[in-house]
C-alpha positions in Angstrom: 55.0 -55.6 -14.6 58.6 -56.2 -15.2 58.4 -59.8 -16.2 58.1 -60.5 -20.2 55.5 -62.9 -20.6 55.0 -65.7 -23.4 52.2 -67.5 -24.7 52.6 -71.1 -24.7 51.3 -74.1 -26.8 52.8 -77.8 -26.3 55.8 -76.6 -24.6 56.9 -73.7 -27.0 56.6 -70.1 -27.4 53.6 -68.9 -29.6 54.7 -65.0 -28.5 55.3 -62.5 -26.0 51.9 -61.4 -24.9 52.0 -57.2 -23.9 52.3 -56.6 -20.6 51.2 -52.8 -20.8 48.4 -53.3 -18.6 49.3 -56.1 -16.4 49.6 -56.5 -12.9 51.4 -58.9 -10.9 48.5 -59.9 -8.0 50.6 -59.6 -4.4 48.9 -60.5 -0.8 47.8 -59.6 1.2 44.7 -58.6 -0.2 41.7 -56.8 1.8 37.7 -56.7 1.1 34.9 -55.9 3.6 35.0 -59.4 5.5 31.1 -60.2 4.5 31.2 -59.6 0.9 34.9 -61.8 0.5 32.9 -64.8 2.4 29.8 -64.1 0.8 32.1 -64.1 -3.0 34.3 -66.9 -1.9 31.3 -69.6 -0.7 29.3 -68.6 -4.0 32.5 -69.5 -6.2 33.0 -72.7 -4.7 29.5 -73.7 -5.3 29.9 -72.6 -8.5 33.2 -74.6 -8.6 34.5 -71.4 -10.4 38.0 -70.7 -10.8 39.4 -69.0 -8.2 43.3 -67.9 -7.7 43.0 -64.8 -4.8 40.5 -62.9 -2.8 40.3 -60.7 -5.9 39.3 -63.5 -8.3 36.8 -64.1 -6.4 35.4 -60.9 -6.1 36.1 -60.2 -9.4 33.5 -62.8 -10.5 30.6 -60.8 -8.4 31.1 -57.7 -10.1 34.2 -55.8 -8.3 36.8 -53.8 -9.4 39.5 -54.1 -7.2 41.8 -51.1 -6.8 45.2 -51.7 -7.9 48.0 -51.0 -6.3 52.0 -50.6 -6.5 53.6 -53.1 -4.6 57.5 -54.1 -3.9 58.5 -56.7 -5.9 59.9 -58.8 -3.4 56.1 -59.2 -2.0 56.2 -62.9 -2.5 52.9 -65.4 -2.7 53.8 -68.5 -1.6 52.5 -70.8 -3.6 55.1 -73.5 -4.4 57.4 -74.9 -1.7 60.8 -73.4 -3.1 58.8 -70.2 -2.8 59.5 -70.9 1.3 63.3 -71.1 0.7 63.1 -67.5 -1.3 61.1 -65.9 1.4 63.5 -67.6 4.0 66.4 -65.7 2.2 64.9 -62.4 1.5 63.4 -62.5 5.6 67.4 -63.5 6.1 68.8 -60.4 4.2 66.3 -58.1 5.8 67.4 -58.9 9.6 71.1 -58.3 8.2 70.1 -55.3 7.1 70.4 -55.7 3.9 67.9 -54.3 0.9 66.2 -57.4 -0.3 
């Protein structure tokens, strides 16, 4: 993970937390179809929290492989997140390396 990360409290830094064995989570992410539904309908009823696929599966036991990824794999979460997939799709189709 190239990003540093800090730890927060009331709006100020507390630290940088180690990010030696961090991963950034990128999509898509794939599981055998019946365990993700199966994983995903038992968190909700649980009304456990549940960012990804791989939270989800997480909580029933799996270890999901992990995997290098580019780091222009964006997950759109926010809507500015659109604009910055917009202009890295843009760069692409002008050939460019984005």
């Amino acid at each position: 993970m190239a990003d540093t990360l800090k730890r927060e409290e009331a709006g100020h830094s507390l630290g940088t937390v180690d990010r030696h064995h961090l991963w950034r989570a990128l999509t898509p992410q794939a599981f055998p179809l019946g365990s993700l539904l199966s994983a995903l309908t038992h968190a909700k009823k649980q009304a456990l929290p549940i960012t990804d696929e791989a939270s989800a599966m997480e909580q029933e036991g799996w270890r999901p492989r992990l995997i290098r990824g580019h780091s222009d794999n964006l997950k759109i979460t926010y809507p500015d997140d659109l604009e910055l997939a917009a202009a890295i799709l843009a760069a692409r189709e002008m050939g460019g390396a984005a």
